[in-house]
C-alpha positions in Angstrom: -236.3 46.4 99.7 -236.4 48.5 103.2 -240.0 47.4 103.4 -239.2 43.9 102.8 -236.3 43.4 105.3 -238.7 45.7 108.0 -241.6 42.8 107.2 -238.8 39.9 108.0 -238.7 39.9 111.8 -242.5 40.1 111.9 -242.7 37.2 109.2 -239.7 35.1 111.4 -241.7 35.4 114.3 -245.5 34.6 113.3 -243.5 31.6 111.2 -242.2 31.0 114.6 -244.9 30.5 116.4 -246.8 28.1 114.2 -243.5 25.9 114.9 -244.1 25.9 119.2 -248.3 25.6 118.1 -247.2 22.3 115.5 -244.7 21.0 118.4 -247.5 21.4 121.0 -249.9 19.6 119.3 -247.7 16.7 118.7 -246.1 16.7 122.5 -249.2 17.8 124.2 -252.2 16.3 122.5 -255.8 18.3 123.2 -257.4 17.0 126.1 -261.1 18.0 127.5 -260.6 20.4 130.3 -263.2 18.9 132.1 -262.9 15.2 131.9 -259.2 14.8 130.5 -260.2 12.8 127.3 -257.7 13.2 124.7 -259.0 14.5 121.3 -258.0 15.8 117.9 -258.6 19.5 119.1 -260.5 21.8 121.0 -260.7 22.5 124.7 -263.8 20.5 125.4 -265.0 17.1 124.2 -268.4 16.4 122.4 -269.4 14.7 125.8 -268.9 17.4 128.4 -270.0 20.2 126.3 -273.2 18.1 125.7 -273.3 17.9 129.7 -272.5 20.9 130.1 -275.5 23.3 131.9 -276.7 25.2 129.4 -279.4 28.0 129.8 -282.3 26.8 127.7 -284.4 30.4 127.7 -283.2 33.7 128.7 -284.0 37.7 128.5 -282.9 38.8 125.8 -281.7 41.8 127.2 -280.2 40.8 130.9 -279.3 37.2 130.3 -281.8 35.9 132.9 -282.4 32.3 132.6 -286.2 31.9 132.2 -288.3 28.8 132.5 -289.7 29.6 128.5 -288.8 31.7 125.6 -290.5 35.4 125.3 -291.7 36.7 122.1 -288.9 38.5 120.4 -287.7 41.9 121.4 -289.6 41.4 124.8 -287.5 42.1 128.0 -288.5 40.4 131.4 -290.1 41.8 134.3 -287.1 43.0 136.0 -285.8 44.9 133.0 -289.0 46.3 132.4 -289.5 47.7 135.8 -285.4 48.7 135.5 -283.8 48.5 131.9 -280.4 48.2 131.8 -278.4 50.5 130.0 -277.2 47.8 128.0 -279.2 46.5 124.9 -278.5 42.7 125.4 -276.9 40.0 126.8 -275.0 37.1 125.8 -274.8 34.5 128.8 -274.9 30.6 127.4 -274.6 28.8 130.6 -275.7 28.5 134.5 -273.2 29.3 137.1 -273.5 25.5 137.8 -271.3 23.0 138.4 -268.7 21.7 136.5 -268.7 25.7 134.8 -268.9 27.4 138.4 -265.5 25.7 139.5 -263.8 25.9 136.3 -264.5 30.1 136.4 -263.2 29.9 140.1 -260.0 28.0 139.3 -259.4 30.3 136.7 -259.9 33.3 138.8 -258.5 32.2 141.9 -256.4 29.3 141.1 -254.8 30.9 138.2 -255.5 28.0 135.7 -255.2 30.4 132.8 -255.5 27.6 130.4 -259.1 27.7 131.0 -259.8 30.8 129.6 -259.7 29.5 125.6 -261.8 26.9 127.3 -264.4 29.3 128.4 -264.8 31.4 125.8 -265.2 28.9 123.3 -268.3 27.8 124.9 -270.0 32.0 124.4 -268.5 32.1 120.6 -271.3 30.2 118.9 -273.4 32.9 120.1 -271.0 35.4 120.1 -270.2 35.0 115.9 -274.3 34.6 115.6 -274.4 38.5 116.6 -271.1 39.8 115.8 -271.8 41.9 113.4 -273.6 43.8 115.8 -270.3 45.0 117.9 -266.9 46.5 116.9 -264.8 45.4 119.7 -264.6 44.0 123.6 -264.2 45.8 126.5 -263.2 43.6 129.2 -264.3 44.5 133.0 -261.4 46.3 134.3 -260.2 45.1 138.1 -258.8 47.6 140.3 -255.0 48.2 140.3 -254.3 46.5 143.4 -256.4 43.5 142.7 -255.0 43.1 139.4 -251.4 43.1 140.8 -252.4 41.2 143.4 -253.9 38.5 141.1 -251.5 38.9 138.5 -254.2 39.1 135.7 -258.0 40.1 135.2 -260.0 37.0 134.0 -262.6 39.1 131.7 -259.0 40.4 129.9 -257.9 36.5 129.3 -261.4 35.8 128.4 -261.5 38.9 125.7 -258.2 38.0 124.6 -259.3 34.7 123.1 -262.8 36.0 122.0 -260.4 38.4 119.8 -258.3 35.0 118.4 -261.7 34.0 117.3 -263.5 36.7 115.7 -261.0 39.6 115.2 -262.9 42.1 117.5 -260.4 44.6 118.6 -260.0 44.9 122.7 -260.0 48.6 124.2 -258.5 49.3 127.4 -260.1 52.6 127.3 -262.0 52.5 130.7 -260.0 52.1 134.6 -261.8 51.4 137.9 -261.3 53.8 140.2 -262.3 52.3 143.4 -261.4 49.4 145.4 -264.9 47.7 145.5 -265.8 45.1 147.4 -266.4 41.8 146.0 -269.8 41.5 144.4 -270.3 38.0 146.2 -271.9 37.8 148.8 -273.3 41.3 148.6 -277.6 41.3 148.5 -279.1 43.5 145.4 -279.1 46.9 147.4 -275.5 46.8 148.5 -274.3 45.4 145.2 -275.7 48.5 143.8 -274.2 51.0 145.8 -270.9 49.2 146.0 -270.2 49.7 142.2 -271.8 53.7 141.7 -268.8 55.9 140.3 -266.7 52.9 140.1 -265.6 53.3 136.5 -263.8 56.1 134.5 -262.8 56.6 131.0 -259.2 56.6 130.3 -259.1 56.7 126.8 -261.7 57.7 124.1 -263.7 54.6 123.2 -262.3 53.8 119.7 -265.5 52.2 119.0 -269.4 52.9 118.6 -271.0 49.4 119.0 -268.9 48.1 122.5 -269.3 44.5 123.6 -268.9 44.3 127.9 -267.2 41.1 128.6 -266.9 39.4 132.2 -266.8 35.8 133.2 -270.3 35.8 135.3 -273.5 37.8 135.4 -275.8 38.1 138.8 -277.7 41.2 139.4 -275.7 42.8 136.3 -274.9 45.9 138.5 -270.9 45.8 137.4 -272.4 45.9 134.1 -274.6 48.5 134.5 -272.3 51.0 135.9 -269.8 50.2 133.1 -272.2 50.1 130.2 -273.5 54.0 131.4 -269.4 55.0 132.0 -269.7 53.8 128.1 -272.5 55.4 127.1 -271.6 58.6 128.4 -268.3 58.8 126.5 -270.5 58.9 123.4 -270.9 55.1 122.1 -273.8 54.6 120.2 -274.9 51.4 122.9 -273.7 48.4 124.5 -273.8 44.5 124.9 -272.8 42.6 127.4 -271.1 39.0 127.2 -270.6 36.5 130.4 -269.6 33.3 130.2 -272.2 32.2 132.4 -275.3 33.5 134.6 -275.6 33.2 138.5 -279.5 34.0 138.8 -279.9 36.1 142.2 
């Protein structure tokens, strides 16, 4: 019975919220985020996701959008010359326009509502691999930043990859210094501006850690986290933007 009544406020409240979800749809009926058209569900219509800029051929390992496929399990130049701690990459689209200024409104303009938007468009490939991960690690933001933004984007966007697929999030790593902003910066200075800009704060909680951020350009942010991860003991690393800004 004491187990039962304990289970009632949880029950009340999940019952709840399928109430506000039901009265949403019926008040607020889905509409494409980037055209406005009104449809049954989803965030994006059949149109504009067709539109959409999607990368044809990429490294399998960094993301790079590459003019054609490569045989499997063969990197491009770039991560030959370098490999990235990380194994691979999951980036579906370019850092084009109408996806550039939706990730910027969300960022900057605090349009949260396109976060489910976004990461809808990385879970097809997201659920085709999976298997190969046991939870996200969003890119932390620095405290100030955070408070001064009043959220971290890569937390929304790992938030709703969790609705979808059940992946735990892990808040296990902090960054410790107030970087500067990656745009703008060339390749070198990118570099340097991220070394020893990530510590652990928890133990991992996982082996098979999926690195998830909204865009991917050199991939130094990621490579700094992805070797803070490593060294804690995981057994290797992914990485999963929504899109790619090739350098």
């Amino acid at each position: 019975m004491a187990s039962r009544l304990a289970q009632t406020p949880a029950m009340f409240a999940a019952a709840t919220r399928q109430v506000v979800k039901h009265l949403q749809g019926l008040l607020l009926p889905a509409a494409c985020v980037f055209c406005g058209e009104t449809q049954a569900s989803g965030h994006v219509c059949h149109g504009c996701r067709t539109d959409l800029p999607w990368i044809a051929c990429s490294c399998e390992c960094c993301g790079t959008p590459l003019a054609r496929s490569l045989p499997t399990g063969v990197r491009c130049g770039n991560c030959q010359q370098r490999p990235p701690p990380f194994r691979a990459t999951i980036a579906p689209l370019h850092y084009d326009f109408p996806v550039d200024a939706a990730i910027k409104a969300l960022k900057f303009g605090r349009r949260l509502y396109l976060a489910p938007a976004l990461a809808s468009l990385a879970l097809p490939a997201l659920l085709r691999q999976a298997h190969d991960y046991d939870a996200l690690v969003p890119v932390p933001l620095y405290r100030w930043r955070r408070a001064s933004r009043g959220f971290n984007q890569a937390e929304e966007l790992a938030n709703c990859l969790h609705r979808f697929t059940a992946l735990p999030v892990r808040h296990c790593v902090a960054r410790i210094r107030a970087t500067e902003a990656q745009s703008g910066l060339d390749a070198a200075t990118r570099k340097s501006n991220l070394r020893g800009a990530f510590r652990m704060i928890a133990a991992p909680g996982c082996e098979r850690p999926l690195i998830v951020d909204d865009v991917m350009t050199t991939g130094e942010t990621c490579r700094e986290l992805a070797s803070t991860l490593l060294a804690a003991g995981v057994r290797y690393v992914g990485v999963l933007t929504i899109a790619h800004a090739s350098p």
